[in-house]
BASERO-976956 format. One line per 4 residues: their letters; for each residue x, y, z of C-alpha. Coordinates in Angstrom, 1 decimal, padded with zeros to 4 digits. Layout:
BEGIN
a> X Y Z  ...
END
This chain:
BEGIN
xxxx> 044.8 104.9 056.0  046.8 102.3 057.6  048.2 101.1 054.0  049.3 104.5 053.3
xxxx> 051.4 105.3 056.3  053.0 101.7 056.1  053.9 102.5 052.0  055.4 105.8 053.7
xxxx> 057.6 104.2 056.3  058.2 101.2 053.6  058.9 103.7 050.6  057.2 101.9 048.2
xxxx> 054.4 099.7 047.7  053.3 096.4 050.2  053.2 093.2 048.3  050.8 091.9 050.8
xxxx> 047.7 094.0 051.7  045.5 092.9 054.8  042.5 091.6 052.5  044.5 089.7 050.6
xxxx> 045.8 087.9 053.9  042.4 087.3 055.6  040.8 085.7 052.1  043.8 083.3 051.4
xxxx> 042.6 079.9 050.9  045.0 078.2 053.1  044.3 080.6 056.3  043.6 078.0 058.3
xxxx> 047.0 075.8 057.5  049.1 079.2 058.6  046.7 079.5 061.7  048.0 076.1 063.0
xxxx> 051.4 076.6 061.7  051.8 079.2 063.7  049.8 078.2 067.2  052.4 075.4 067.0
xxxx> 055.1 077.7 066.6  054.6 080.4 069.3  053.6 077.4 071.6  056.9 075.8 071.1
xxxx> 058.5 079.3 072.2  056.9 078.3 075.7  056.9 074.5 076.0  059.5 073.2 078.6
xxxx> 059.8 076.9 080.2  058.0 077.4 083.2  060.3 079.8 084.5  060.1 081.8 082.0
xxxx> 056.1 081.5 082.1  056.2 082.3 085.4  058.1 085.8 084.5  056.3 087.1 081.8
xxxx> 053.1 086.3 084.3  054.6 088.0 087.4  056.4 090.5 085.1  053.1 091.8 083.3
xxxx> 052.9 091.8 078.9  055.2 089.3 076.9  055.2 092.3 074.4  057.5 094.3 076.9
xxxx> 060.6 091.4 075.4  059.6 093.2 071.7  059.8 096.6 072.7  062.8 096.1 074.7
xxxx> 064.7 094.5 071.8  063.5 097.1 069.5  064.3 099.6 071.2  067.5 098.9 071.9
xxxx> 068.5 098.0 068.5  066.9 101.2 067.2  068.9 103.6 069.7  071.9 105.8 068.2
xxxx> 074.8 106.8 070.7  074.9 109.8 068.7  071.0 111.3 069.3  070.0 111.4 072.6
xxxx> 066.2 111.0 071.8  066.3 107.6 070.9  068.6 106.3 073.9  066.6 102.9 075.3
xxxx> 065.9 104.3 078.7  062.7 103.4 081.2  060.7 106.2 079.8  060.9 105.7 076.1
xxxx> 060.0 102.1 077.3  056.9 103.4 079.0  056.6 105.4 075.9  055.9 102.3 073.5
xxxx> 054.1 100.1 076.1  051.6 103.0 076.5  051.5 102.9 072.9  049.3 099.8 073.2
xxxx> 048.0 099.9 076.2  049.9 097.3 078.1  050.9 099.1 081.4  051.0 102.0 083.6
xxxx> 053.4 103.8 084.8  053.9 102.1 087.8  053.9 098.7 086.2  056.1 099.2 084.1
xxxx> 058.6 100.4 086.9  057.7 096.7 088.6  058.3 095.0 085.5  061.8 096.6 084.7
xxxx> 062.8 095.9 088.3  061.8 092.3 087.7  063.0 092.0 084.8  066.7 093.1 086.5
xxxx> 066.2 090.8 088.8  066.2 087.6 086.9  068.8 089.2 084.7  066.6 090.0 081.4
xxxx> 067.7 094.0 081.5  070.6 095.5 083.0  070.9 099.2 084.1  074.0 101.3 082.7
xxxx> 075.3 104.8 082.5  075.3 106.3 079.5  078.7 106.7 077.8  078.1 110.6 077.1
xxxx> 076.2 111.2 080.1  076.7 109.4 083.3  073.3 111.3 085.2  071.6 108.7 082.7
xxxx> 070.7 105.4 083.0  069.9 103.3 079.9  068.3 100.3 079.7  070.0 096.8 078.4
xxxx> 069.0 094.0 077.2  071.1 090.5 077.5  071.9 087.5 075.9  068.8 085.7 077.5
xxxx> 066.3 088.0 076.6  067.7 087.8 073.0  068.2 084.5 073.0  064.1 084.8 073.5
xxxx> 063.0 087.5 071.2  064.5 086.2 068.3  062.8 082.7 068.6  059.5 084.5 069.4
xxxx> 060.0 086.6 066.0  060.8 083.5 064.4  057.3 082.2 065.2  055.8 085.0 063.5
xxxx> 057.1 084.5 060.1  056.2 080.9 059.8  052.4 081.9 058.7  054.2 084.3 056.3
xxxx> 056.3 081.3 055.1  053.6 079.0 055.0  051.5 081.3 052.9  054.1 082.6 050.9
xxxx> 057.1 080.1 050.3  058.3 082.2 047.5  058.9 085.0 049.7  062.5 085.5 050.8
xxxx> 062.4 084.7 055.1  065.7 082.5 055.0  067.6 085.1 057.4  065.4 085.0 060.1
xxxx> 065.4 081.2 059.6  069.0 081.1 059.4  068.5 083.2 063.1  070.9 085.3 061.3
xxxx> 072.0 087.7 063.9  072.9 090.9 062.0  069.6 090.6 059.9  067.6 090.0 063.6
xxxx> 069.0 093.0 065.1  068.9 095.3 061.6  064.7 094.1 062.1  064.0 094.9 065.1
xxxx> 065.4 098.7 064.6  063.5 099.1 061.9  060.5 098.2 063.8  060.5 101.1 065.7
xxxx> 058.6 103.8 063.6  056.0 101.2 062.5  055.3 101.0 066.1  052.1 103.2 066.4
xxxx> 050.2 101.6 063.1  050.5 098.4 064.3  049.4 100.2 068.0  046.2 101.8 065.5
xxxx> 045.5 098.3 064.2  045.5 096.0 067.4  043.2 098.4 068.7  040.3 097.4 066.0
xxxx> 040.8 093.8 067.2  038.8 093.6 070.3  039.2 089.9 070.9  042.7 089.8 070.2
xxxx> 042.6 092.9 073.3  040.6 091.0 075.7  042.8 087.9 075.7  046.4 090.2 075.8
xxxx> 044.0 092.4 078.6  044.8 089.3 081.1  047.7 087.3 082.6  048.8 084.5 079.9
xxxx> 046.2 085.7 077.6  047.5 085.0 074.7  049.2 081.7 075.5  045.4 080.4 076.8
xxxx> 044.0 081.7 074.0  046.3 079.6 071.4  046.2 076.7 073.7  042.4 076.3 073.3
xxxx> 042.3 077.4 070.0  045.5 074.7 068.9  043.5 071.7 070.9  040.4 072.5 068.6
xxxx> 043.0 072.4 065.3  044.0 068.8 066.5  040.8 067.6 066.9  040.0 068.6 063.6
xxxx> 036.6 070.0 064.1  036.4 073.9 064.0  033.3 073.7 066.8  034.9 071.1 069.0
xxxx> 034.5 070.9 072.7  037.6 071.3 074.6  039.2 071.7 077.9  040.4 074.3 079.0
xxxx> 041.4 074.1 083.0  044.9 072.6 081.6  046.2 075.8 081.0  046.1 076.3 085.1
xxxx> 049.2 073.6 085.4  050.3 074.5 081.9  050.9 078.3 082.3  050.8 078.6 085.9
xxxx> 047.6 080.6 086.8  044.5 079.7 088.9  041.3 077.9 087.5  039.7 080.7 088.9
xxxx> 042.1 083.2 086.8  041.5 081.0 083.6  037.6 080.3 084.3  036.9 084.2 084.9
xxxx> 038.7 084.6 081.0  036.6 082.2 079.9  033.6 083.6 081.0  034.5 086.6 079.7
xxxx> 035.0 085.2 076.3  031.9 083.7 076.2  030.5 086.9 077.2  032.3 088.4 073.6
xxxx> 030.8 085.6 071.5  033.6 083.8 071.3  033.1 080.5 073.1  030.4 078.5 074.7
xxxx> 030.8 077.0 078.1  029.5 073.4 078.3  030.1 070.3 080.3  029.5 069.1 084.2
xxxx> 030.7 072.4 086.0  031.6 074.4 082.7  035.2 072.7 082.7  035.3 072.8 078.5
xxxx> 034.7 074.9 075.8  033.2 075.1 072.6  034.8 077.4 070.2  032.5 079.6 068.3
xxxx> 032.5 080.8 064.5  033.6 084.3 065.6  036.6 083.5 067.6  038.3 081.7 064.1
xxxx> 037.3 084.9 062.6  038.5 087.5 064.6  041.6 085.4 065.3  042.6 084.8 061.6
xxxx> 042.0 088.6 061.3  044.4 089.5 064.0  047.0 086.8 062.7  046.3 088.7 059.3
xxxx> 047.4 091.7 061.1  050.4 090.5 062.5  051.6 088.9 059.2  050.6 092.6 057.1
xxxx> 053.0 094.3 059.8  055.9 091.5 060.0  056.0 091.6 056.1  056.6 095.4 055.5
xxxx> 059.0 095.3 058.4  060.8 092.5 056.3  060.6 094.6 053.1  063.1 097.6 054.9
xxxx> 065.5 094.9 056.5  065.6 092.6 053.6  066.3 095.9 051.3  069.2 096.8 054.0
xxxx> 070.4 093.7 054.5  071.2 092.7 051.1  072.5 096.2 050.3  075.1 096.0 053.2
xxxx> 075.7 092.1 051.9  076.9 093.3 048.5  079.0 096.4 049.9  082.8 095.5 049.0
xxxx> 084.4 095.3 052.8  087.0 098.3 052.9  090.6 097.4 053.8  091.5 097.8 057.1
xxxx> 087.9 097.1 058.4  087.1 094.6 061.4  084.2 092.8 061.5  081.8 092.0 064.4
x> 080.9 088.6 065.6
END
């Protein structure tokens, strides 16, 4: 069902379908590829750590960008304000109401959104993102193609790359109507949800998993109270996650006061399958911006016309 509505919002066929991603020989080389990647995003930054800790879901930094590339002055239904915000983090689950109103504020705070008055309407306020939360995002994306790349180097990825600004932005609002199958598909991924369910989730989870990678034996035994002075959060925080990981099946607690971890068969699995997802969804994004982009690219520029840095 999934394939079909993506073909729909594509308008024609994927050249990737979600099997074919999960069965490809070199998985396992994209898997590491990419926990290097996204952990790069994060190395060096403990303020912004801290913020996306504090602030609630790293994924508010996609929506955010997304929807603000996505909005049209002209339509008034797809302005980037707080609720259409609260709209897509709903969407998967992420936060209430109420959270979301904290993590806006926060995000003000540090200077990640502004407020402004809308130019046809001054009763209402839409949300903005700024040069630092871009700055972000587009590294973030960037880590998500580099399975893609890795798997498929024939595949054209050069913009985002190049960090091509005009080809970032035209992504991210097309991203926008793709946004409740990819909400239908991280919802069949359990252990992918338990992991995003907790503070620093996700970076834990790809810490444990990348320390396993380097050792070079899928069932190694590996620490895991790092990721207290690593991502900022209490061994009690990090131990309580683990516990409830091993609950899932996906590790084994071992060692003089349960301080490492042995990584279990099922966590490679359901992790490749959710870094399967991710690269389906991220390639048929790519498929409308690339289209786009290279019909804009080979436009002729009328006279008279400025263009935008």
């Amino acid at each position: 069902m999934e394939q079909d509505e993506l073909e729909r919002l594509v308008g024609d066929r994927l050249r990737l379908t979600l099997d074919e991603i999960v069965r490809h020989p070199r998985l396992s080389e994209a898997r590491h590829a990419y926990l290097e990647s996204f952990l790069k995003v994060y190395e060096g930054e403990p303020f912004l750590v801290r913020l996306l800790l504090e602030a609630g879901r790293f994924f508010v930094f996609h929506c955010a960008a997304v929807l603000e590339a996505a909005q049209d002055p002209s339509r008034r239904e797809t302005w980037f304000t707080v609720g259409a915000l609260k709209q897509q983090l709903a969407l998967f689950g992420y936060a209430s109401d109420r959270q979301a109103d904290h993590l806006v504020a926060r995000l003000r705070e540090v200077g990640f959104l502004e407020l402004r008055k809308a130019p046809s309407d001054g009763r209402v306020r839409l949300l903005a993102t700024t040069e630092k939360l871009r700055a972000h995002h587009i590294e973030w994306l960037v880590a998500h193609f580099v399975p893609l790349a890795t798997l498929y180097p024939d595949h054209d990825y050069g913009p985002i790359f190049a960090r091509d600004r005009d080809f970032y932005l035209l992504h991210c609002s097309r991203s926008v109507p793709f946004n409740p199958a990819a909400a239908r598909l991280m919802m069949t991924l359990p252990d992918t949800m338990l992991f995003f369910g907790h503070a620093a989730g996700p970076l834990i989870q790809n810490a444990v998993l990348k320390a396993a990678m380097d050792a070079g034996d899928p069932g190694a035994v590996v620490p895991y109270i790092e990721a207290t002075n690593r991502f900022g959060v209490s061994r009690t925080h990090v131990r309580n996650l683990m516990i409830s990981a091993e609950a899932a099946g996906l590790v084994r607690i071992v060692g003089r006061g349960g301080r490492n971890i042995e990584i279990l068969p099922r966590f490679w699995a359901s992790y490749d399958r959710g870094l399967a997802v991710g690269m389906y969804l991220t390639d048929a994004v790519n498929l409308v911006t690339m289209r786009e982009w290279l019909e804009s690219r080979a436009r002729p520029v009328q006279a008279g016309s400025i263009a935008i840095a």
